[in-house]
C-alpha positions as CSV (number, residue, x, y, z in Angstrom):
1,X,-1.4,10.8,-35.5
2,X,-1.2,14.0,-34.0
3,X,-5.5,15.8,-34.1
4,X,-4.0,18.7,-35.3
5,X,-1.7,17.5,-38.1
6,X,-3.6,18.3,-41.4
7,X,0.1,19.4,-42.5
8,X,2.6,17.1,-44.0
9,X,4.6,15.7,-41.5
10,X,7.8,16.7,-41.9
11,X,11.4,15.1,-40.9
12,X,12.8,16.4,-37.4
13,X,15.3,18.9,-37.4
14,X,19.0,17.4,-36.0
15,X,21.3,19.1,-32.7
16,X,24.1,19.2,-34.7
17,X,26.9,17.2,-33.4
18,X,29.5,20.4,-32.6
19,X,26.7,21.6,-30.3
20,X,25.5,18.1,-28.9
21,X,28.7,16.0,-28.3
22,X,30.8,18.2,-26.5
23,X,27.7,18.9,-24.3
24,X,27.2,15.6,-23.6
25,X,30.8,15.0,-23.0
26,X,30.9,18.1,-20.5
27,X,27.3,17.1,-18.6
28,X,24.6,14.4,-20.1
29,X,22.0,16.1,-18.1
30,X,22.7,19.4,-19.2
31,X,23.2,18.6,-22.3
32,X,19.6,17.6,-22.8
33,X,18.1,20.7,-21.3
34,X,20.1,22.7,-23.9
35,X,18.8,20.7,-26.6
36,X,15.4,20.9,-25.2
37,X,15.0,25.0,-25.0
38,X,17.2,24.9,-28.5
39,X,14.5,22.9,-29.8
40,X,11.7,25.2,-28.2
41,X,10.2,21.9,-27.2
42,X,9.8,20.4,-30.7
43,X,10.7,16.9,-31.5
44,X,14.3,16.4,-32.5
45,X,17.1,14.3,-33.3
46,X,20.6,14.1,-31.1
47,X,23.3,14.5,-34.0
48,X,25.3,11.4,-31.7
49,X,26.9,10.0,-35.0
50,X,25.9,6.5,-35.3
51,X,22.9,7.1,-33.0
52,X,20.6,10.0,-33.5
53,X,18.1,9.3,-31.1
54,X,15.1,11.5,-30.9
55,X,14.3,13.9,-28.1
56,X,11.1,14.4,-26.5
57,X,10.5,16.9,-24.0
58,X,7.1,18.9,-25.0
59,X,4.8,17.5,-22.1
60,X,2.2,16.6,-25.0
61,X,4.2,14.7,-27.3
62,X,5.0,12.8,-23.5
63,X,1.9,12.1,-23.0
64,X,1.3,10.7,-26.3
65,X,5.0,8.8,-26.2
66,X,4.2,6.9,-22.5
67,X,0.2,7.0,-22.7
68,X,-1.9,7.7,-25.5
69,X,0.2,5.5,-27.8
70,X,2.5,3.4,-25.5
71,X,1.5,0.6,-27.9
72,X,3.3,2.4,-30.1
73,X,6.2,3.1,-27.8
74,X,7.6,0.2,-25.9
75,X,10.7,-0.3,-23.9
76,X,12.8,-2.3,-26.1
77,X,15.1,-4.6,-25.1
78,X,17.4,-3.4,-28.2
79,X,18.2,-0.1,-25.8
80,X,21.1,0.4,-24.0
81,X,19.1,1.1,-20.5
82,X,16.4,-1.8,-21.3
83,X,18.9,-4.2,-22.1
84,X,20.8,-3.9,-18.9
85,X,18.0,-3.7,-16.7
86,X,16.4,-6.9,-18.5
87,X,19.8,-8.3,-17.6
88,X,19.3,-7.4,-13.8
89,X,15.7,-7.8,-12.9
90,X,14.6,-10.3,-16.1
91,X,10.7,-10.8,-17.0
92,X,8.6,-9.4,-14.5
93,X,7.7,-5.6,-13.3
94,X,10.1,-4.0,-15.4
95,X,9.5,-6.2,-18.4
96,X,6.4,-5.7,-21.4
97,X,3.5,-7.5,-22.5
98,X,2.3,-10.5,-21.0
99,X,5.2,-10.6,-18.0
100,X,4.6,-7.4,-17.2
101,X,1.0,-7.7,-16.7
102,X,1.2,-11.0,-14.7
103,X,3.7,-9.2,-12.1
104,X,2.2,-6.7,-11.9
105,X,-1.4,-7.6,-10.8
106,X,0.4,-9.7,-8.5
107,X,2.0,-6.9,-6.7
108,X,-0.1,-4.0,-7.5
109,X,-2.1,-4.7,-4.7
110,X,1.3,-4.2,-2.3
111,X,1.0,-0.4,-3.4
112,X,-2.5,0.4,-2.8
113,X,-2.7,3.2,-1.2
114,X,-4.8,2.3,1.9
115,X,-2.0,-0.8,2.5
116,X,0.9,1.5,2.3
117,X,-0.6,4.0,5.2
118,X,-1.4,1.6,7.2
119,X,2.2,0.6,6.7
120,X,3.3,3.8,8.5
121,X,3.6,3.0,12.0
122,X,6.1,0.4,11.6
123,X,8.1,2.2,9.1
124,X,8.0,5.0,11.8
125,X,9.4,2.9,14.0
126,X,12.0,1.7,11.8
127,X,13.2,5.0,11.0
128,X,13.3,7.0,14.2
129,X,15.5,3.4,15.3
130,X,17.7,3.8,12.3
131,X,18.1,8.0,13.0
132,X,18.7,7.6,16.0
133,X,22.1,5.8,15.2
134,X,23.1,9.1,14.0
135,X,23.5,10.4,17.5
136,X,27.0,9.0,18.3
137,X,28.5,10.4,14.9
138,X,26.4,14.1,16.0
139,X,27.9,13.9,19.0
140,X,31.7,13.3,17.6
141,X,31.3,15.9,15.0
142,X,32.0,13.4,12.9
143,X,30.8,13.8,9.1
144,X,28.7,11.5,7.5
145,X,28.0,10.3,4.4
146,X,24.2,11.4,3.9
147,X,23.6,8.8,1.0
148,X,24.8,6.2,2.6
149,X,22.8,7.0,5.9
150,X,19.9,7.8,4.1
151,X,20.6,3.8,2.2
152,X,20.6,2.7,5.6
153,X,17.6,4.0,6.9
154,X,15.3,3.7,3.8
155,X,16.3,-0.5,3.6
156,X,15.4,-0.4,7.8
157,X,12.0,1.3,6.8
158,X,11.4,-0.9,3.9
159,X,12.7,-4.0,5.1
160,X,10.1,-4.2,8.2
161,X,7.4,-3.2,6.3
162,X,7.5,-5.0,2.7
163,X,9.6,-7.9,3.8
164,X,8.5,-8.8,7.2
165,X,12.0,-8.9,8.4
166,X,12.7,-12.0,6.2
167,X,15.6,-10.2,4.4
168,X,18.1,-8.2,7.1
169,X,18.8,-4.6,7.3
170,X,22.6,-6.2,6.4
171,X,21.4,-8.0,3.5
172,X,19.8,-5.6,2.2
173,X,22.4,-2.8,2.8
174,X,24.6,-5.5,0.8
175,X,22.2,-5.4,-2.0
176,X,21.6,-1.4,-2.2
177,X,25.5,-1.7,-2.8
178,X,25.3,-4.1,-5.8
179,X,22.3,-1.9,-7.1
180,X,24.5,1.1,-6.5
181,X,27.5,-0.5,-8.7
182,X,24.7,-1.7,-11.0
183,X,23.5,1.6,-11.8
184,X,26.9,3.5,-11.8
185,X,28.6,0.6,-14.1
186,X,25.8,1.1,-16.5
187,X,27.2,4.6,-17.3
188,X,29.6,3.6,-20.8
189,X,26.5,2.1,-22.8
190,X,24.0,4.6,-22.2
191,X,26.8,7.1,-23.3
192,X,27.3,4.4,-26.4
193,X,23.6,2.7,-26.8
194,X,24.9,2.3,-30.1
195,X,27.6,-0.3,-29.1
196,X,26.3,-4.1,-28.7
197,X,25.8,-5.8,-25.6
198,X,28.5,-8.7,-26.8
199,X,31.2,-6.1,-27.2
200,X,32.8,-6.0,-23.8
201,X,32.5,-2.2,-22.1
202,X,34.0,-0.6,-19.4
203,X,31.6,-1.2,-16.2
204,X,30.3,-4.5,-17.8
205,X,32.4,-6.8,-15.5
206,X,31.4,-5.4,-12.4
207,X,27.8,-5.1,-13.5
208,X,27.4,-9.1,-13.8
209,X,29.6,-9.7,-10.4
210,X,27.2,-7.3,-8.6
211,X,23.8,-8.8,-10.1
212,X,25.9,-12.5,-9.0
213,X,25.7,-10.6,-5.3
214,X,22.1,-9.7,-5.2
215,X,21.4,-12.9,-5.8
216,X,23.5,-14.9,-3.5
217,X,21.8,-13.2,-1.0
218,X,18.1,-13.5,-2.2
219,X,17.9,-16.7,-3.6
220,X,18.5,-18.5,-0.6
221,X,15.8,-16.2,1.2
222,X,13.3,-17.1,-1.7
223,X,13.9,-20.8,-1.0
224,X,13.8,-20.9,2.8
225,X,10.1,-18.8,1.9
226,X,8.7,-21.4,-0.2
227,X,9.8,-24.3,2.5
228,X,7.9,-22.0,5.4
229,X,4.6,-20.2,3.5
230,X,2.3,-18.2,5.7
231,X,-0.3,-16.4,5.0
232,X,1.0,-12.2,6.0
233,X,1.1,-10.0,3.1
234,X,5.0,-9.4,3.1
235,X,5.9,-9.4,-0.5
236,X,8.1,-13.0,-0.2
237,X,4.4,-14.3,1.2
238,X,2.4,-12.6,-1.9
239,X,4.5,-14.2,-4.2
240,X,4.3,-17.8,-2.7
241,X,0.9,-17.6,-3.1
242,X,0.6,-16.3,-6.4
243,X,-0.2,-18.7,-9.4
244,X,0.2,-18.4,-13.2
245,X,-3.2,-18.3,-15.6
246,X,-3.4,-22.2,-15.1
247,X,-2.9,-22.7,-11.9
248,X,1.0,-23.3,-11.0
249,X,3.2,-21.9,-8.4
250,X,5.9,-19.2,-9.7
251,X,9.1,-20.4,-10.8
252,X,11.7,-19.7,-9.0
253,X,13.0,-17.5,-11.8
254,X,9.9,-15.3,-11.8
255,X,9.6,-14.7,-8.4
256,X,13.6,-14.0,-8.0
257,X,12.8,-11.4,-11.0
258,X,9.8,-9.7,-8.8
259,X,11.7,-9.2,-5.6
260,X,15.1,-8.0,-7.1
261,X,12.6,-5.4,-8.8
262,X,10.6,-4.8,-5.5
263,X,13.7,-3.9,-4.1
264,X,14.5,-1.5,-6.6
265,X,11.1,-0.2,-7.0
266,X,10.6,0.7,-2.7
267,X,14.3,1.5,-2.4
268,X,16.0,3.2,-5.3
269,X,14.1,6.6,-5.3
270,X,14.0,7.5,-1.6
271,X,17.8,7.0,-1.3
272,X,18.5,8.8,-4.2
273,X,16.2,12.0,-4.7
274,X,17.0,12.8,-0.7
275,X,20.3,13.1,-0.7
276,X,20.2,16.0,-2.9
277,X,17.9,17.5,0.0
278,X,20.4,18.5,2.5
279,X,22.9,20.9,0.1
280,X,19.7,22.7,-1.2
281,X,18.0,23.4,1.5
282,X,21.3,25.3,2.6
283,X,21.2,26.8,-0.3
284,X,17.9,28.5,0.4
285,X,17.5,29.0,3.9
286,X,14.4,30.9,3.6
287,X,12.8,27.3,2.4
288,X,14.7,25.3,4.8
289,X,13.4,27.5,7.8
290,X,9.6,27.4,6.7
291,X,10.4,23.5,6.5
292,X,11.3,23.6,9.7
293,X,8.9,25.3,11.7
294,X,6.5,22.9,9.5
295,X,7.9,20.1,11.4
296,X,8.3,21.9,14.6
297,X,4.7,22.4,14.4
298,X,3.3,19.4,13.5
299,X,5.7,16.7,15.0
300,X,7.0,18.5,17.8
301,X,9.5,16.9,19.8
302,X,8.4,13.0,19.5
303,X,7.8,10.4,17.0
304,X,5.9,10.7,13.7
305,X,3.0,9.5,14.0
306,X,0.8,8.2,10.7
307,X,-1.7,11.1,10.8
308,X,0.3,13.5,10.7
309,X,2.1,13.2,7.8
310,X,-0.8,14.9,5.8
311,X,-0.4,18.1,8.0
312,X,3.1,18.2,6.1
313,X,1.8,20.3,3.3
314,X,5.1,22.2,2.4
315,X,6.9,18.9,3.0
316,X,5.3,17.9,0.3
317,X,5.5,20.9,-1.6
318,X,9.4,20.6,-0.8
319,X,9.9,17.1,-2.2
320,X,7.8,17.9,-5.2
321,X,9.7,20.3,-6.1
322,X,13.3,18.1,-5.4
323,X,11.9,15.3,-7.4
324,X,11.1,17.8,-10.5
325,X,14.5,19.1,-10.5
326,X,16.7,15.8,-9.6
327,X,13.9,12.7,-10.7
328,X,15.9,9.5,-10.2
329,X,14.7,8.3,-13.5
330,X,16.1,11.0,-15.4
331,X,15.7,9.7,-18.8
332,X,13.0,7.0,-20.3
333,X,14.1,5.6,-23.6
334,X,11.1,4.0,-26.1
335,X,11.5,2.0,-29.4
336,X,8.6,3.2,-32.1
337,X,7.3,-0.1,-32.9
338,X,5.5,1.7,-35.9
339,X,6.3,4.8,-38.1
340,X,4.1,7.4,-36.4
341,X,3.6,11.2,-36.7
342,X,4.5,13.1,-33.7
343,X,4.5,16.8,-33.0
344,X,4.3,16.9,-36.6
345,X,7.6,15.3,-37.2
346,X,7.9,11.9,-38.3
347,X,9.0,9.0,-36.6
348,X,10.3,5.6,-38.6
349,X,10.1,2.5,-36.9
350,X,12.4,1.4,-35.1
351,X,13.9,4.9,-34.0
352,X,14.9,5.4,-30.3
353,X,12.7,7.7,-28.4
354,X,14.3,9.6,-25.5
355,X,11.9,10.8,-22.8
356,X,13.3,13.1,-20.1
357,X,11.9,14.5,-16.7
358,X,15.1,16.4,-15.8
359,X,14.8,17.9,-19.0
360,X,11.1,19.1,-19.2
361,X,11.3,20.0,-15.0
362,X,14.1,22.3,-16.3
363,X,13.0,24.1,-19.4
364,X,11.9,27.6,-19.0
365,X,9.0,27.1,-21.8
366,X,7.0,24.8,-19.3
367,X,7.9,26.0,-15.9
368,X,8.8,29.8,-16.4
369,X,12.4,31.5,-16.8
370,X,13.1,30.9,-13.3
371,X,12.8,26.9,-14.1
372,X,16.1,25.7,-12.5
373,X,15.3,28.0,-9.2
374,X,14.4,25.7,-5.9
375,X,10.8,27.2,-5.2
376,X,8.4,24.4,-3.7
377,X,5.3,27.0,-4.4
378,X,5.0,26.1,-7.7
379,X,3.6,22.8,-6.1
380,X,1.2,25.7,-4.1
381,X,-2.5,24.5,-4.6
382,X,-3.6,26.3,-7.6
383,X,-0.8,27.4,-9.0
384,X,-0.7,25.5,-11.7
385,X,-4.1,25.9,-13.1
386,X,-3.1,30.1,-12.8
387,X,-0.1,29.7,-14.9
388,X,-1.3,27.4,-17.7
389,X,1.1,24.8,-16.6
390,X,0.5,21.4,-18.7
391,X,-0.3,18.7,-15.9
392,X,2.1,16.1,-17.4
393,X,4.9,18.9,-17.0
394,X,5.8,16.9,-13.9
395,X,6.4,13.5,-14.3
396,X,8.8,11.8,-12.1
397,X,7.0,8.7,-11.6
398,X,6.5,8.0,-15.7
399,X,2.7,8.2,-17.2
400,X,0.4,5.5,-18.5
401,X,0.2,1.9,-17.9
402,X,3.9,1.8,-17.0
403,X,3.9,4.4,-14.2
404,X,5.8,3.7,-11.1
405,X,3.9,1.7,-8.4
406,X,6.1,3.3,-5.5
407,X,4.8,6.8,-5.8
408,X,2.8,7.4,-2.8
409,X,5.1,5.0,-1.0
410,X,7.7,7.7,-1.4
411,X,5.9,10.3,-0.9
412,X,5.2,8.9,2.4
413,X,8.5,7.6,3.1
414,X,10.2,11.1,2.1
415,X,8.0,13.0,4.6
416,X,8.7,10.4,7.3
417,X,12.4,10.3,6.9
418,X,13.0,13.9,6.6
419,X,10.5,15.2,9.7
420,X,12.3,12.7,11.6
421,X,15.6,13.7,11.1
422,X,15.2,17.5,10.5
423,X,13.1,17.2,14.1
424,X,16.5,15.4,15.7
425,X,19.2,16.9,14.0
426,X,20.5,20.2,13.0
427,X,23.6,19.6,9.4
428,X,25.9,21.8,8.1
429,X,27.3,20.5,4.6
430,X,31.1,20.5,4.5
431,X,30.9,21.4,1.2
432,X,28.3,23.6,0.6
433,X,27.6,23.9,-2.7
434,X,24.9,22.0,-4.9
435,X,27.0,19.1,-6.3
436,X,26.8,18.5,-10.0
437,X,25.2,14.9,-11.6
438,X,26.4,12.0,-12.6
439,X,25.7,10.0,-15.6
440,X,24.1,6.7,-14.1
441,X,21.1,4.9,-15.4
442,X,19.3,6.5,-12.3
443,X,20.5,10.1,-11.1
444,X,23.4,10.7,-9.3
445,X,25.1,13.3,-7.4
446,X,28.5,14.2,-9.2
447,X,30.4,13.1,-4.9
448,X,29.4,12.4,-1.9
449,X,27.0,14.8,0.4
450,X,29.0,14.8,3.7
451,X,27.1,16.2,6.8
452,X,27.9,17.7,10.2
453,X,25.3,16.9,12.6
454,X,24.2,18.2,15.7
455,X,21.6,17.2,18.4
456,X,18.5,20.1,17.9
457,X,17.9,23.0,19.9
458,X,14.6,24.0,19.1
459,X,15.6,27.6,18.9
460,X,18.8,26.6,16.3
461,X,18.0,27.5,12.7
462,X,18.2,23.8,10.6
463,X,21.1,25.6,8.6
C-alpha cells in the first residue's frame, strides 16, 4: 500500500476508447505519451476493448511497480511481450524466480564494472577495424545504411570481447538478423495481447523460422565449447563451468537459453538507440558541434584509448539524453500477482501493468514543457537536484532486481563507437528529418537512416 493512502482507494479512471484506439492505431508510442499527460501522471486504464491494461508512468508508482513491490509485479508469461520472449530466450536471464536467479549469478559477474573496462582495448580495436570498412563506401559517396553498419560494428566489438571470437562476426551478423525479424514480427500481439498465443498471427511464422536460425548457428558453437573447455572468461567458457545447486553441469537447454539472451542483452541496445543518433544530431547542430570538438579534444586524430572515455562528459550527456527520448525497451508490461493499492487507485489481481520509459522521458510533468526537445544538459551535473526532478524519471535500463546488466557496457560501447566514427567521418542524412517509430517489442525507427560519409577534415563541421 501506498504510505500516504489513508483515503479509500478508489477504481482508475479509463482513456476512453475514441481517444485511445485511434491513437494507438496512428502511433503506439505517441499514443502512450498522450494518455500519460491526459492522465496528469495518475494511474489509468487503456479503454483497448477486451484489454484495458493499466498505465503507469508517475516515476513513483514505477518505482513501486519494478522495485519496492516487484513481488507483487512480475513478468508474466500470460503477456503478449513475456510470452514471446519466453518463446525466444526460454528460462534463464529473462526468465523469474528461481531460473532467473541461477543465470543470473552466473553471468553477473561478466558485467562488473571493473571486467567490462578492462574490456576496452580490445573492443577499441574491434571497432576502429569495423569503422574503418566504411572508408571505401565514404569514398564512393555511396549511402549507407547506419543501422545496419552500426549492427555490424557493435557484433565486431562484442564478439571479441564477450565471445572470444568463438562465434564470427558473420554468425553473429546472421543472428542480429533473426533478432531483428524477431522483434519486428512480434509487432501484431503486442498490438492484440489479448489474442492467445495458439491463434495463428500475422508475424508468428517468421518469428519461429528466425528463433530455428539463431539456433542452428549457436548450438553447434555450444557443443564444440563443451568438447574444448578452457579456463578464459568468454561467456561460452563461464557457462561450461557453471554448475546447478547440486553440483551438475548446465543442460544444454540452459546454457543455449543464457547465450541467445547474452546476445540480446550486449547487442540489442547499442544497435538500436544509435542509430537514432545521426538524424538528431543534424537536427541540432549547435549539440552536434560541441560533440565534436569534445572528441576533437579528447581523441584527437588516433585511436580511442580506454582512459579516455571518461573525459567524454557531454558524450555521455548526449547518449543520456538519446536513450531518455528513444529507450529500446520502450514499454515493460507486469502481471499484479496480488490486488494492491497504487497511486491510490486499485489494482485486482491479475491486471496487466504497462510500464513506459518513452512515455515518462516524454511527459512535460516530469521533465518540463520542453520534454520532447533534444537538450543533453538536462543530464548537466546538478541539474536534476535544481529542478526537483524525481531520480527514477529516467529509467532506460528498468529498476530493481530486474535491471538490465548491460548498462555500463553501453554506456561504454556508445562512447566508443560514436568518438570513433564522428573522429573519422563527417555524414549528411539523405533524408533529414527525425524518422518516426515503429511498433516492435524493442524501439524502432519508422525506415532506414541512410548516410553520406566523408573522410574528416578537422576544420569540416560533423553536419
Amino acid at each position: 500500500m501506498d504510505s500516504a493512502e489513508a483515503t479509500p482507494a478508489v477504481a482508475a479512471r479509463v482513456v476512453p476508447a475514441r481517444r485511445v484506439v485511434p491513437a494507438m492505431i496512428r502511433d503506439a508510442h505517441a499514443a502512450l505519451v498522450d494518455a500519460g499527460r491526459w492522465s496528469d501522471g495518475e494511474v489509468v486504464r487503456l479503454g483497448l476493448g477486451v484489454a484495458r491494461p493499466y498505465l503507469v508512468t508517475n516515476p513513483t508508482h514505477v518505482q513501486q511497480v519494478l522495485q519496492e513491490r516487484a513481488a507483487n509485479y512480475p513478468r508474466g508469461d500470460d503477456t503478449a511481450l513475456w510470452r514471446s520472449v519466453r518463446r525466444l530466450v526460454g528460462d534463464g536471464i529473462l526468465a523469474e524466480g528461481d531460473s532467473w536467479a541461477a543465470s543470473r549469478r552466473v553471468l553477473a559477474p561478466l558485467f562488473r564494472p571493473a571486467r567490462i573496462t578492462a574490456m576496452v582495448a580490445p573492443m577499441a580495436d574491434a571497432v576502429a577495424e569495423a569503422v574503418a570498412e566504411l572508408d571505401g563506401p565514404a569514398a564512393a559517396a555511396t549511402p549507407v545504411d547506419i543501422g545496419a553498419e552500426l549492427s555490424r560494428i557493435v557484433c565486431a566489438a562484442i564478439m571479441r570481447a564477450f565471445f572470444a571470437d568463438r562465434i564470427s562476426v558473420a554468425e553473429a551478423m546472421r543472428i542480429t538478423d533473426a533478432q531483428e525479424t524477431i522483434v519486428t514480427s512480434m509487432a501484431p500481439r503486442i498490438l492484440a495481447p489479448f489474442v492467445p498465443w495458439w491463434v495463428r498471427m500475422p508475424g508468428d511464422r517468421r518469428f519461429h523460422a528466425a528463433v530455428r536460425s539463431i539456433d542452428d548457428i549457436l548450438l553447434p558453437v555450444l557443443r564444440r565449447a563443451r568438447q574444448h573447455p578452457c579456463d578464459g572468461d568468454d561467456v561460452l567458457s563461464v557457462l561450461v563451468r557453471a554448475r546447478t545447486p547440486d553440483g551438475a553441469p548446465l543442460s544444454d537447454q540452459r546454457m543455449r537459453d543464457d547465450l541467445v539472451s547474452m546476445m540480446a542483452v550486449t547487442t540489442e541496445t547499442s544497435q538500436t538507440v544509435l542509430t537514432w543518433l545521426f538524424p538528431v544530431l543534424a537536427n541540432n547542430p549547435e549539440v552536434a558541434a560541441r560533440l565534436l570538438d569534445e572528441i576533437d579534444q579528447v581523441v584527437g586524430t588516433g585511436p580511442v584509448r580506454a582512459e579516455q572515455l571518461p573525459e567524454l562528459r557531454y558524450t555521455r550527456m548526449v547518449m543520456d539524453e538519446l536513450i531518455r527520448l528513444y529507450p529500446a525497451g520502450w514499454i515493460v508490461p507486469r502481471r499484479a500477482a496480488a490486488d494492491d493499492v497504487l497511486g491510490g487507485v486499485r489494482i485486482e489481481r491479475g491486471a496487466t501493468m504497462l510500464v513506459s520509459p518513452y512515455a515518462t522521458g516524454r511527459m512535460p510533468l516530469f521533465w518540463g514543457p520542453r520534454a520532447e526537445v533534444f537538450d543533453p544538459d538536462r543530464f548537466a551535473p546538478g541539474r536534476a537536484a535544481a529542478e526537483g526532478r524525481h531520480r527514477n524519471a529516467h529509467y532506460p535500463f528498468g529498476l530493481g532486481m530486474h535491471r538490465c546488466l548491460g548498462e555500463h557496457l553501453f554506456h561504454l560501447e556508445a562512447a566508443l563507437i560514436v568518438a570513433t566514427l564522428l573522429s573519422r567521418f563527417s555524414f549528411t542524412p539523405t533524408d533529414p528529418t527525425i524518422p518516426g517509430t515503429r511498433v516492435a517489442a524493442s524501439l524502432r525507427p519508422s525506415r532506414p537512416v541512410l548516410l553520406r560519409l566523408s573522410r574528416r577534415q578537422r576544420t569540416q563541421e560533423v553536419v
